[in-house]
PAFI-636553 format. One record per residue (C-alpha): residue in three letters; z, y, x. Coordinates in steps of 0.02 Angstrom, whole numbers, plus 50000, padded with zeros to 5 digits. Example, Ala and Ser with C-alpha at 12.3 -4.5 7.8 and 13.67 -1.06 7.14 Angstrom:
ala503904977550615/ser503574994750684/
END
This chain:
unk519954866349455/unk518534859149324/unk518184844249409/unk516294849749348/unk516374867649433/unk515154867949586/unk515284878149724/unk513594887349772/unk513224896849943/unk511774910049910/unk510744912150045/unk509614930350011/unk511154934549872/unk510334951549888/unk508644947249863/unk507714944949689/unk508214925949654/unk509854928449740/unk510154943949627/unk509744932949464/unk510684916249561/unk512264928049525/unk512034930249332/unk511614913249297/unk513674912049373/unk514374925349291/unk513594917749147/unk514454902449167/unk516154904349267/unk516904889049206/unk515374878349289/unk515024888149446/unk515554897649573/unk514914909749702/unk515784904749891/unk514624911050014/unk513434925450002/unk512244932750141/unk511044946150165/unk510074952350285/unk510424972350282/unk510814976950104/unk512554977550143/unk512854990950007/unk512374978249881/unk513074962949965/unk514764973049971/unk514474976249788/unk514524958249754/unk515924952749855/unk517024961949763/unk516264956749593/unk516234934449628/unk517524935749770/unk516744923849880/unk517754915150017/unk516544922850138/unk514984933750174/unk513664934650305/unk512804951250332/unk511334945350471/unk510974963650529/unk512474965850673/unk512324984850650/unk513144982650474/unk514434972150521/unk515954985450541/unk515204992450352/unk515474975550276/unk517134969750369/unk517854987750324/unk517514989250151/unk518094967950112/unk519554967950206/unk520684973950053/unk520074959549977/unk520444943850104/unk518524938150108/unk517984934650278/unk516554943050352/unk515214935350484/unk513634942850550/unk511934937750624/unk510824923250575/unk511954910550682/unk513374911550584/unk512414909450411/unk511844892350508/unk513774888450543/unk514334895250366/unk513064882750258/unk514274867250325/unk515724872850261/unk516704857750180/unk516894869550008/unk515174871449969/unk514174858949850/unk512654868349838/unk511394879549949/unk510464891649868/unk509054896250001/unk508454910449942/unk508004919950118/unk506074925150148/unk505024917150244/unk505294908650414/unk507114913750435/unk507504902150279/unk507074886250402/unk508624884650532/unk509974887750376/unk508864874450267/unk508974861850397/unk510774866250447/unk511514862050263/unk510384846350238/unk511244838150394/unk512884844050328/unk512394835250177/unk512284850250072/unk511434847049887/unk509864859649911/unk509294873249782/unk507804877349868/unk506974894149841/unk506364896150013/unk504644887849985/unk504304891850167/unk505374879750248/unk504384865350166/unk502694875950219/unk503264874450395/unk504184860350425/unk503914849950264/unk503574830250329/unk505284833950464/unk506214843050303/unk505734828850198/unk506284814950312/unk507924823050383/unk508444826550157/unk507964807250148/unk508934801350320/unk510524812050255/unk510124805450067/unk510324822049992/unk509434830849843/unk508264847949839/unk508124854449687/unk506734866149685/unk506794884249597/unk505034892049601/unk504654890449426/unk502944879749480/unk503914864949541/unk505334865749431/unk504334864449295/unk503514848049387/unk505144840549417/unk505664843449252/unk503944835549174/unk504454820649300/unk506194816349239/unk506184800949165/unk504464797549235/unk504884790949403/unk504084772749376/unk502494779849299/unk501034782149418/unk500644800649419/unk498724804849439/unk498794826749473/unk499864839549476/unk499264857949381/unk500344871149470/unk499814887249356/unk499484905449417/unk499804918649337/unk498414926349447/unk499134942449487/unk499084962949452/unk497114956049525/unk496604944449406/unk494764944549357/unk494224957549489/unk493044956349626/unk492974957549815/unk492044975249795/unk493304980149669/unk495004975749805/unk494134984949963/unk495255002049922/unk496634995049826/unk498525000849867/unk500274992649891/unk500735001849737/unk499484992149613/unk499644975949730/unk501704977549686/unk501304980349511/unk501334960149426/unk501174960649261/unk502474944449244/unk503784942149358/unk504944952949428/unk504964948749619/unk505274953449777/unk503924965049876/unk503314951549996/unk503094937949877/unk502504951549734/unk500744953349881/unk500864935549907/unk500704931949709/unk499124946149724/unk498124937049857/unk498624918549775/unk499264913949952/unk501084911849840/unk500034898949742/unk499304890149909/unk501084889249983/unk501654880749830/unk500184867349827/unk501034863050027/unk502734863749950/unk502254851649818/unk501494840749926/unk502954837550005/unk504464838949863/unk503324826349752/unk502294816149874/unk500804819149826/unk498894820349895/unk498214837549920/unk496684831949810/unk497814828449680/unk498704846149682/unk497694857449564/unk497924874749534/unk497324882149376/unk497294901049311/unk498634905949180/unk498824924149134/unk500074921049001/unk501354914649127/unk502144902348985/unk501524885749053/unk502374885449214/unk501604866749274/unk500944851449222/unk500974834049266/unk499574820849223/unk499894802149223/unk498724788249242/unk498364784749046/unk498034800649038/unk499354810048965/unk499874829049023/unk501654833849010/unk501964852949018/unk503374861149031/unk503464880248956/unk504564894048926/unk504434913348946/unk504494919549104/unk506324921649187/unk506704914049354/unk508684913049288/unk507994896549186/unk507314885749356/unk508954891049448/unk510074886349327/unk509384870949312/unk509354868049481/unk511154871349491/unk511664861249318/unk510704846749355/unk510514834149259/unk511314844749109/unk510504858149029/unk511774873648973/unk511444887248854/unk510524900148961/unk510184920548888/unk508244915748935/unk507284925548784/unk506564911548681/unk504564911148684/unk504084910548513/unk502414902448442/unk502254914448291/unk501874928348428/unk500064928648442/unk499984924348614/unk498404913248652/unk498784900448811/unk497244900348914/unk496714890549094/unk495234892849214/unk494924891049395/unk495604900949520/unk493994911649630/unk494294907549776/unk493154917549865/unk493744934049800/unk495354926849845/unk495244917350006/unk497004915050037/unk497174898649905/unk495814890150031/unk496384893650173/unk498184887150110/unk497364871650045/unk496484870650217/unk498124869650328/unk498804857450210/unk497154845750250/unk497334848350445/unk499354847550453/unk500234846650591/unk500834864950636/unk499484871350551/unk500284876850382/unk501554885350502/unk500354897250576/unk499624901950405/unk501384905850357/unk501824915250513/unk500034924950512/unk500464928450323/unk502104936750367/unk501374948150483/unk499844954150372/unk500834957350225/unk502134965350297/unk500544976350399/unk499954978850206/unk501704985550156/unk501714996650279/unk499735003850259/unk499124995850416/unk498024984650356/unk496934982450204/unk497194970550059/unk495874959150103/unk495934959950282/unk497654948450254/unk496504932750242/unk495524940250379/unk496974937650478/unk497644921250443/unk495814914350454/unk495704922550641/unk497584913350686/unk496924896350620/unk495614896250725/unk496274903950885/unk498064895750894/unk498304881650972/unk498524865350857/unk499824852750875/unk499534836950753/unk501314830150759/unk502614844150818/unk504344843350874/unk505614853850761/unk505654866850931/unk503444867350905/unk503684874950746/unk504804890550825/unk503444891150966/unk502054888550849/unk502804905050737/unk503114915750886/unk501594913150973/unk500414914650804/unk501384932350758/unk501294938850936/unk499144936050889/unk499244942250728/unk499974958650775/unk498664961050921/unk497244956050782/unk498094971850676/unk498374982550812/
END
């Protein structure tokens, strides 16, 4: 074997990043290779994909698809697991090199946390497991001296902008927003609007809970309390600006002044490549952005109080403690109430702000507050729906 190949475990391989994860491989046999995949309960699609990267192994979490999956890979010698335990077992497995966490949401946490104390390199596209956890996250990848790559676009773009730049004092961080299917519009104009326009982002393809997420900015707001925790930095020094054009992806400013950007068009195949090629960059089928287009760059605030969510995010982050992990868990619940036309697209901050205040705060949780903290705040949130 290429003594360069790396062996990757895709966590969400049926999901939108996972999905793209597995053509950034294909692309490039010779340097990668697919070992592990899970899914929740696509198992149509995750069978699809077993039989395309022949992976040593699969996890379909949904037991009721379990015979499906072990019936239809069988032929083919790749082991088959079910339910979220055994994606928790799986991530330790002496073959892999790198974790892809691409799950949604909470669930993301216990398999994070599993392959960091395995010693797992981490690709991380499960921004929630820093939202929840991020200062026990961040000390356990430190304790275990591991590295997380991250693969939202927003913070590979910082990391990328700090490469090199380690012993330079950095003064803010710009994480840009493309501001969603709902950019310029006011409150009065979102009172009636649908899951079908919310789903509709004019940039990136995506999956359906991150696509509302990306409409309400509360993607953007869990990416300021990611960043705080992958780059160290002070909440007051974690800006996020406006940027339709979706070309800038981040920017870094250092103390004399100087901004390093870092842009290319919008395809989340470029951060997860990089992410798994690190520190080499490889010829990638990214469509080059090209300056002759006519494309004008532009940057303004976000509006906060059309879109509530970015304050509220930047709120929990200022308070800590288990606080970011009952915006997250109150966020679950309301978009996934949104998705299914039980609640309205601004009554998701409604919410969250309601959960924040009622829930009880713990300043410096154990790793089992954070599970108790989640439960408790979407046990509220679904009364507050109804």
């Amino acid at each position: 074997m290429d003594p360069k190949k790396k062996n990757i475990a895709i966590l969400g391989s049926t999901g939108s990043i996972g999905k793209q994860a597995l053509q950034v491989i294909a692309m490039h046999p010779d340097r990668f290779s697919a070992v592990l995949l899970t899914a929740r309960r696509n198992a149509s699609l995750l069978i699809e994909q077993a039989k395309t990267f022949r992976p040593d192994a699969v996890v379909i979490a949904s037991d009721k698809h379990y015979e499906e999956v072990l019936s239809a890979l069988k032929p083919f010698g790749i082991k088959v697991y079910s339910g979220i335990e055994a994606i928790e077992t799986m991530v330790t497995s002496e073959s892999i090199d790198i974790v892809l966490t691409a799950m949604v949401g909470f669930s993301g946490l216990k398999p994070t946390i599993r392959a960091i104390e395995s010693g797992k390199t981490i690709a991380l596209a499960n921004k929630e497991s820093l939202v929840v956890a991020g200062e026990y996250i961040k000390s356990l990848a430190e304790k275990m001296k591991i590295k997380i790559f991250p693969v939202d676009s927003e913070h590979s773009a910082i990391f990328q902008c700090l490469n090199g730049e380690r012993h330079n004092k950095v003064e803010k961080i710009f994480l840009t927003a493309s501001g969603g299917p709902f950019y310029g519009k006011r409150r009065n104009e979102l009172l009636h609007v649908t899951k079908e326009l919310a789903l509709k982002h004019p940039n990136w393809k995506m999956g359906s809970k991150v696509t509302i997420d990306s409409a309400t900015l509360m993607n953007k707001g869990l990416e300021v309390i990611e960043a705080k925790w992958l780059f160290g930095m002070d909440p007051d020094n974690i800006e996020v600006v406006i940027h339709p054009q979706s070309i800038v992806h981040s920017m870094v400013e250092f103390e004399d002044g100087s901004i390093k950007a870092q842009l290319s068009t919008p395809d989340m195949r470029l951060p997860i490549q990089y992410a798994f090629s690190f520190p080499d960059r490889i010829f990638s089928e990214v469509p080059r952005f090209k300056f002759n287009g006519g494309i004008s760059l532009t940057f303004e605030k976000p509006d906060t109080e059309t879109f509530r969510n970015l304050k509220l995010a930047y709120d929990a982050l200022q308070k800590c403690g288990n606080m970011p992990c009952i915006l997250n868990a109150a966020n679950e619940v309301a978009v996934q109430a949104f998705l299914e036309d039980r609640l309205g697209f601004l009554e998701i901050s409604d919410v969250i702000e309601t959960c924040m205040v009622k829930m009880p705060y713990i300043s410096a949780p154990a790793i089992e507050d954070y599970s108790i903290s989640d439960y408790e705040t979407r046990i509220k949130a679904k009364e507050l729906i109804g």
